[in-house]
C-alpha positions as CSV (number, residue, x, y, z in Angstrom):
1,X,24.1,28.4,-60.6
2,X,23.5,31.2,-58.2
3,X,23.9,34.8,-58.9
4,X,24.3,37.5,-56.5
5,X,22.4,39.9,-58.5
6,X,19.7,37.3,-58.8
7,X,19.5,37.1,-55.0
8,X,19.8,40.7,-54.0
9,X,16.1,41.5,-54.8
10,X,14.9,38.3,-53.7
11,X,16.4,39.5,-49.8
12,X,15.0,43.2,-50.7
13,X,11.6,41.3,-51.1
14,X,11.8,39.3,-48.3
15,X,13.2,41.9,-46.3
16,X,9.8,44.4,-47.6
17,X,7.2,41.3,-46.7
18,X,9.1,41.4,-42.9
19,X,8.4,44.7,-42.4
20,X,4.8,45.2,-43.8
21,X,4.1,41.9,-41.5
22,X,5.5,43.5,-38.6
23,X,3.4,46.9,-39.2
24,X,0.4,44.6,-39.8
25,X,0.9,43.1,-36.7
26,X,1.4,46.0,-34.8
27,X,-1.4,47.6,-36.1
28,X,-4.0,44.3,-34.8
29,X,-4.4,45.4,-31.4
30,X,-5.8,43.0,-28.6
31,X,-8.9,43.7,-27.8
32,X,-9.4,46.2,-24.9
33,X,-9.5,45.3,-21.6
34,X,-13.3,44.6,-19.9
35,X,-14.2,47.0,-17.3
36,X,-14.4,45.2,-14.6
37,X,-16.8,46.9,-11.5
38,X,-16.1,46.0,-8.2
39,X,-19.9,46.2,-6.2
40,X,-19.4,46.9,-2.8
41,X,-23.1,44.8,-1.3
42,X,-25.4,47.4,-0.4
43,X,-27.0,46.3,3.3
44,X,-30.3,45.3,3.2
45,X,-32.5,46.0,6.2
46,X,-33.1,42.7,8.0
47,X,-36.7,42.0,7.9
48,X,-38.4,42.6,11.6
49,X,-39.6,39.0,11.5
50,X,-36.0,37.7,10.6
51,X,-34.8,39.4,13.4
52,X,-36.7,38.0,16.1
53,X,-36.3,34.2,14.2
54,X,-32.4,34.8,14.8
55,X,-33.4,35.5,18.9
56,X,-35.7,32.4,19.2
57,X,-32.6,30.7,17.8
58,X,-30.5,32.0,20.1
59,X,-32.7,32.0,23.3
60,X,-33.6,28.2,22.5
61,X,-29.9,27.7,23.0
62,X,-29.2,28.9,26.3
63,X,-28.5,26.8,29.6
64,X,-31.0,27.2,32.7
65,X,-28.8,29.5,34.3
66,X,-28.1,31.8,31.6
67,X,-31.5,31.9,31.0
68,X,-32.2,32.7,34.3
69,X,-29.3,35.0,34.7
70,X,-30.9,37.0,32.1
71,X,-34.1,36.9,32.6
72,X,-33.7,38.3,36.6
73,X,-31.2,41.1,34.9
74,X,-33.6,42.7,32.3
75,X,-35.8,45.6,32.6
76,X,-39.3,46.1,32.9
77,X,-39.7,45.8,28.5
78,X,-41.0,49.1,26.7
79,X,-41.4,48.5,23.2
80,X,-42.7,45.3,20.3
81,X,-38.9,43.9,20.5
82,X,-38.2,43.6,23.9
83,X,-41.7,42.5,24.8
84,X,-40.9,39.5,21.8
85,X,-37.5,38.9,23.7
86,X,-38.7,38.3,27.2
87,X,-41.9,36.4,25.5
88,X,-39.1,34.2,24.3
89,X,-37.2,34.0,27.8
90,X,-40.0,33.3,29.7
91,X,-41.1,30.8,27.0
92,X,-37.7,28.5,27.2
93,X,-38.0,28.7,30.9
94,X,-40.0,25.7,31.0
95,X,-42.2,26.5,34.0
96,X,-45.8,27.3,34.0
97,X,-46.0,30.5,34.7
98,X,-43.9,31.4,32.2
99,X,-45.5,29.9,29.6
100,X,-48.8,31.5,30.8
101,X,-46.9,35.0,30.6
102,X,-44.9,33.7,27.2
103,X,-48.6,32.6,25.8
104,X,-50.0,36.7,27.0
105,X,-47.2,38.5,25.5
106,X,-47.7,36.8,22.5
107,X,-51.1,37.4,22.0
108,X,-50.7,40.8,23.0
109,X,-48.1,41.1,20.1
110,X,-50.4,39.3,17.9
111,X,-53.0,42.1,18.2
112,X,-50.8,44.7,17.8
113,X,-51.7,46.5,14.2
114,X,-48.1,48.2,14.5
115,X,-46.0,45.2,13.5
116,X,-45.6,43.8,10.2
117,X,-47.9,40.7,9.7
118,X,-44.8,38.5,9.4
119,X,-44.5,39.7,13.1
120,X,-48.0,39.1,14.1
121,X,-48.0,35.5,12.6
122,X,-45.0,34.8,14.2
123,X,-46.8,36.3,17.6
124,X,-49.6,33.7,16.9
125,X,-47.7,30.8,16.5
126,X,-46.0,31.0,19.3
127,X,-49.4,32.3,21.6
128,X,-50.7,29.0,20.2
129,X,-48.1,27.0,21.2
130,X,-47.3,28.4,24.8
131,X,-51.3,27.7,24.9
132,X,-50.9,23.7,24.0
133,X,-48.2,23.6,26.3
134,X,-50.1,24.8,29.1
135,X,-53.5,22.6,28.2
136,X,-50.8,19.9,28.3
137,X,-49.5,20.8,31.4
138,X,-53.5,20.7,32.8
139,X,-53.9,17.8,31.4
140,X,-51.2,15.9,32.7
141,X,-52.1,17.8,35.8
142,X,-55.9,15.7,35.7
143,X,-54.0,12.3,34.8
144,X,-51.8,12.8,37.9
145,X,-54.7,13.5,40.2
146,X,-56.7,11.2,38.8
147,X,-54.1,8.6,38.9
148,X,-53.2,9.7,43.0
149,X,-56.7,9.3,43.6
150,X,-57.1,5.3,41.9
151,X,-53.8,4.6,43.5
152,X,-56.0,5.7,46.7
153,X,-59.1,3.7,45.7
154,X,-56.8,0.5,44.8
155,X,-55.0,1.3,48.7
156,X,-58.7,1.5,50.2
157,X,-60.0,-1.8,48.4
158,X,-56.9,-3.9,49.2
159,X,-57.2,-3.0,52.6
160,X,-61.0,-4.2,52.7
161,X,-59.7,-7.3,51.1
162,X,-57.7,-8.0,53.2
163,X,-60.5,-7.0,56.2
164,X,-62.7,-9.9,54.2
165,X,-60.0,-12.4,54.0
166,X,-59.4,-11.9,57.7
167,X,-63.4,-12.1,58.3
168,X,-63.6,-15.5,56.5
169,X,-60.6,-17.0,58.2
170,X,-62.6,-15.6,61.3
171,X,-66.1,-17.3,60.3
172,X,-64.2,-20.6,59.3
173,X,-62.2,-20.6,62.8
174,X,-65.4,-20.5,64.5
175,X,-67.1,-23.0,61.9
176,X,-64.2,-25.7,62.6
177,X,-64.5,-24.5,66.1
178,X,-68.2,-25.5,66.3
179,X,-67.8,-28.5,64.1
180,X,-65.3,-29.9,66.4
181,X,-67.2,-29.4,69.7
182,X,-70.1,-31.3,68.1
183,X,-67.9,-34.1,67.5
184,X,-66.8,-34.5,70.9
C-alpha cells in the first residue's frame, strides 16, 4: 500500500519542480515594450499655384452681389496675389469689360518672370479663356446684328410684297374694269 516515507520525497520533488518552474517563469520576460513616436505633421508651405486654385474655387462660388460687394470694396491691387484675385473677380462677373480686364491681368501675370511657372500657366489658361469668352461675346455680337439686319430685310421685302400684291389687284381691277365696259 502506501507509505508515508515513500510519499514524502515524492511531494519534496514536486514541491522543487514548482519552484524552479516558477523562477523559470519569472525569469522569461515579455518582450519590451515598442517605442512608439508620436510625429507632430510638420506644415508644408502651400504651393503659390495651390493657393490661388483654392480662390478660383471660392470666387466661382459667390452670388452676384457678393461678388459685387467685393469687388466695389477692394483696393487698388499692389502685388502677383491680389492682381490674381481681382483677375478672378472681375472674371466671374460675367460682363464684358470684365472679362476684357480678367483676360489683361492675366496676361500681365503670365509675363511675369517672378512667379513660379505653375503660376504663369495658370495665368495663361485663364488669359486664354477670358479671350474665347470675349471672341464669343463678338461673335454672338455679329450674329445678333446680322440677324437685326435680315429681320430688317425680311420687314422691307414683305412690305414690297405686299405693295405688288396690291399692284396686281390694282392692274386686274382695271383689266375687269376694261373688260366689262367693252362688253356693254
Amino acid at each position: 500500500m502506501f507509505s508515508p516515507v515513500m510519499s514524502q520525497p515524492l511531494t519534496r520533488s514536486l514541491a522543487l519542480a514548482a519552484v524552479l518552474a516558477g523562477a523559470m517563469v519569472g525569469c522569461v520576460s515579455a518582450p519590451p515594450p515598442e517605442v512608439i513616436t508620436i510625429e507632430t505633421p510638420v506644415k508644408t508651405p502651400v504651393p503659390p499655384v495651390q493657393r490661388w486654385l483654392r480662390w478660383s474655387e471660392t470666387v466661382s462660388t459667390m452670388s452676384p452681389s457678393q461678388l459685387s460687394d467685393t469687388l466695389e470694396g477692394m483696393a487698388e491691387p499692389g502685388n502677383a496675389n491680389q492682381f490674381f484675385y481681382y483677375g478672378l473677380l472681375n472674371q466671374q462677373s460675367d460682363t464684358y469689360d470684365g472679362w476684357v480686364a480678367a483676360r489683361d491681368i492675366f496676361r500681365d501675370l503670365q509675363e511675369d518672370e517672378a512667379l513660379t511657372r505653375g503660376q504663369r500657366r495658370l495665368a495663361g489658361l485663364l488669359e486664354r479663356f477670358n479671350q474665347s469668352r470675349i471672341n464669343w461675346f463678338h461673335s454672338r455680337d455679329e450674329l445678333r446684328i446680322e440677324h437685326e439686319s435680315l429681320q430688317q430685310e425680311t420687314a422691307a421685302l414683305q412690305e414690297q410684297n405686299t405693295l405688288l400684291e396690291q399692284k396686281i389687284q390694282a392692274i386686274t381691277d382695271v383689266e375687269a374694269t376694261i373688260s366689262t365696259r367693252k362688253e356693254e
